[in-house]
C-alpha positions in Angstrom: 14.5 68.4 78.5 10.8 69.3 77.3 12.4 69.6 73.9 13.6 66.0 73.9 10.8 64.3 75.5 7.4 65.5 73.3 8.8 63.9 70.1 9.9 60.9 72.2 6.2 60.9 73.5 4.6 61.3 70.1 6.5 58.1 68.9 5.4 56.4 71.4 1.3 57.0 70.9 1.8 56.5 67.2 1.7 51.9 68.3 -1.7 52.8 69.8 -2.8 54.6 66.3 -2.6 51.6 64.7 1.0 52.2 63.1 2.4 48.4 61.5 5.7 49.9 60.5 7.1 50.9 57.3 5.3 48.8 55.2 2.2 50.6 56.2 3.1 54.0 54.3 2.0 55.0 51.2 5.0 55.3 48.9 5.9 58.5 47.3 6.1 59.4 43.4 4.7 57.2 39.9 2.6 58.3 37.5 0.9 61.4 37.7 -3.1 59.9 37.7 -4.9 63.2 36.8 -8.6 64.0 37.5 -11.2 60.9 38.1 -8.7 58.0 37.8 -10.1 54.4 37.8 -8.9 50.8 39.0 -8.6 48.0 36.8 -7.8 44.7 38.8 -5.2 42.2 36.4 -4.7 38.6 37.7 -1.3 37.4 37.0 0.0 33.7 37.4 3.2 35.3 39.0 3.7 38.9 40.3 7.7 38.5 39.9 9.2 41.2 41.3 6.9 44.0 40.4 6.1 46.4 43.7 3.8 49.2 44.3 3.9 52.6 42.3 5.4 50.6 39.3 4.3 52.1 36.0 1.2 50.7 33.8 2.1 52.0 30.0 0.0 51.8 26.8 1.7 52.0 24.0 4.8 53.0 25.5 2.9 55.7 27.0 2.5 55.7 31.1 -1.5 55.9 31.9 -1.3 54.6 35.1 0.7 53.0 38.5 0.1 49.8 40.4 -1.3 50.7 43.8 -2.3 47.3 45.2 -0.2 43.7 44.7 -1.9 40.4 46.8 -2.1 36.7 46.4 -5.7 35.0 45.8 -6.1 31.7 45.1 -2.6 31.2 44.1 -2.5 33.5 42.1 -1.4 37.3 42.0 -3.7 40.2 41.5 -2.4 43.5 40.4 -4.4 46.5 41.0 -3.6 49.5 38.2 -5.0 52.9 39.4 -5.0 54.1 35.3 -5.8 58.3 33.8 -9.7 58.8 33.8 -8.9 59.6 30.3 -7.4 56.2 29.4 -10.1 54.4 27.4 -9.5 50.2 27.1 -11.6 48.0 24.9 -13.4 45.0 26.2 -10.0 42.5 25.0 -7.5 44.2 26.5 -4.3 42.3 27.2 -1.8 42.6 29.5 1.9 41.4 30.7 5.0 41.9 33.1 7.3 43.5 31.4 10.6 45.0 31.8 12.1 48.4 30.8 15.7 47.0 29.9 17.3 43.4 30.7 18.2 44.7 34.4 15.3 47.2 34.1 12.5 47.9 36.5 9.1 46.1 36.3 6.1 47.7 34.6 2.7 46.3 33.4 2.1 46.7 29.9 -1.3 47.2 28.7 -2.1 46.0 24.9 -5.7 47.0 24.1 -8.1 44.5 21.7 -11.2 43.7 21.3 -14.6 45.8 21.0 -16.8 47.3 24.2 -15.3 48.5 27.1 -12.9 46.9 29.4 -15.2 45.7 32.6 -12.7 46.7 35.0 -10.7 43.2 35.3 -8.3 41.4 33.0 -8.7 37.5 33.9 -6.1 35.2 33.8 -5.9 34.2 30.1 -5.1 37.3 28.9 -2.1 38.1 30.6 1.4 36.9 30.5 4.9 37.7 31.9 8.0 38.2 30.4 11.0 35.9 31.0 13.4 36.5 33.8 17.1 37.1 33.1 17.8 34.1 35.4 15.7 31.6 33.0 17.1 33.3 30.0 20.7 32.7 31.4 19.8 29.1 32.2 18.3 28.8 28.5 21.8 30.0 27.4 23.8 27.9 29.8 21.1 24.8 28.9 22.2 25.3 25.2 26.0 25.3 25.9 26.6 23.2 28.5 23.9 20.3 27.4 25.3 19.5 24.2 23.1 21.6 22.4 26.2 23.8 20.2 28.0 20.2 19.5 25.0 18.7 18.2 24.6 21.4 15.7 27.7 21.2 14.9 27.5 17.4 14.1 24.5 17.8 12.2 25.9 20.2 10.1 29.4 18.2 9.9 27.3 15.0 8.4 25.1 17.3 6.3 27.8 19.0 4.3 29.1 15.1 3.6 26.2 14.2 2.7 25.7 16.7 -0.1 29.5 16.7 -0.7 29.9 16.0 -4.5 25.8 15.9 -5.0 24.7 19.6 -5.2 24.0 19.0 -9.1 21.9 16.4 -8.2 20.8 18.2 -5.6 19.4 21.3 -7.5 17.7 19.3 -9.9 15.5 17.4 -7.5 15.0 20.5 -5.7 13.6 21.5 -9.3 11.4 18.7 -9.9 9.7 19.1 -6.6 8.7 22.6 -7.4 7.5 21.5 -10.7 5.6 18.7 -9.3 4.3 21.2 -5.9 3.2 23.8 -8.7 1.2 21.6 -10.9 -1.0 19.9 -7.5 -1.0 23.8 -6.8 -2.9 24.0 -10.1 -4.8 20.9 -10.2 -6.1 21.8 -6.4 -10.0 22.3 -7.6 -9.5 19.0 -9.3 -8.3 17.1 -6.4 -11.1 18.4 -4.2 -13.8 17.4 -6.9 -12.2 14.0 -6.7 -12.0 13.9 -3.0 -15.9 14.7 -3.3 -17.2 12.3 -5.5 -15.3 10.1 -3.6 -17.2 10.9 -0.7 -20.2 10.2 -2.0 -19.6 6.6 -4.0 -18.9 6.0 -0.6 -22.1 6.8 1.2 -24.0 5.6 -2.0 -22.5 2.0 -1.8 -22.5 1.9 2.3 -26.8 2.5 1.6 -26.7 -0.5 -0.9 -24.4 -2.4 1.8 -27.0 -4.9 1.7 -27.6 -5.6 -1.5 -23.7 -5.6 -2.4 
């Protein structure tokens, strides 16, 4: 009876310990963070679905994990716990991405910029990729609204259009590469004319009152 009534004790004092259930437990396994690892916070519009212990890849390459996800001021911040040895340039960039197209979540880090990242990526310099839900409604958008039969049309009236006219055709086509190549050519021209223009036109609006 001892046996079965210390463990039944000790779950019972673990309340007054300050225990808030599962959620309270460090989760096992992600990247492997090495000697001296540092934090870098990333604000993201939307956190999607990405959770705790996700990967945070450069290159391809995993540097880090995500050890922290909250919500201020409408707005997600991501906390990446990256390798000491993980160097990022002051314009880093960085974005939700996804391993496959019903892969897991991962933040992908794509360094810029000169100095040193400060240890936060703001807002405008980070992105997410789409969901397959909106790509699926994109699709279903595109078939369903008309968007297939409107191509379709356009290149029904197209092909009568030009039906009977591709001699025609070709040889305007011609002409307007003849004629795009020789502005092409005359281009320092125009812009000397363009100038001179420019200034007739101050040089009379000075006169204004004797004109």
């Amino acid at each position: 009876m001892r046996r079965l009534l210390a463990p039944l004790a000790l779950l019972l004092t673990v309340p007054g310990c300050g225990f808030e259930g599962v959620s309270s437990l460090p989760l096992p396994g992600g990247a492997d963070l090495g000697d001296h690892p540092y934090a870098v916070t990333i604000e993201f519009a939307d956190a999607l679905d990405l959770v705790p212990q996700s990967l945070c890849k450069v290159n391809d390459v995993t540097v880090g994990k995500v050890t922290a996800i909250s919500l201020v001021d409408w707005h997600a911040e991501v906390v990446c716990t990256l390798r000491g040895d993980t160097a990022l340039p002051g314009g880093t960039t960085a974005a939700i991405s996804q391993t496959s197209l019903l892969g897991e979540k991962f933040v992908r880090l794509e360094p810029a910029g000169p100095g040193r990242l400060p240890g936060r990526i703001p807002l405008a310099r980070t992105t997410q990729t789409a969901e397959v839900e909106q790509v699926l409604a994109a699709a279903s958008l595109l078939v369903n609204g008309g968007g297939l039969d409107q191509l379709a049309t356009l290149n029904t009236e197209l092909g009568n259009a030009l039906d009977g006219r591709t001699g025609k055709l070709r040889d305007l086509l011609r002409r307007l590469d003849t004629f795009a190549a020789g502005i092409d050519g005359s281009k320092s021209d125009v812009v000397r004319l363009i100038g001179n223009l420019d200034r007739l036109t101050r040089t009379l609006a000075g006169q204004r009152a004797t004109i």
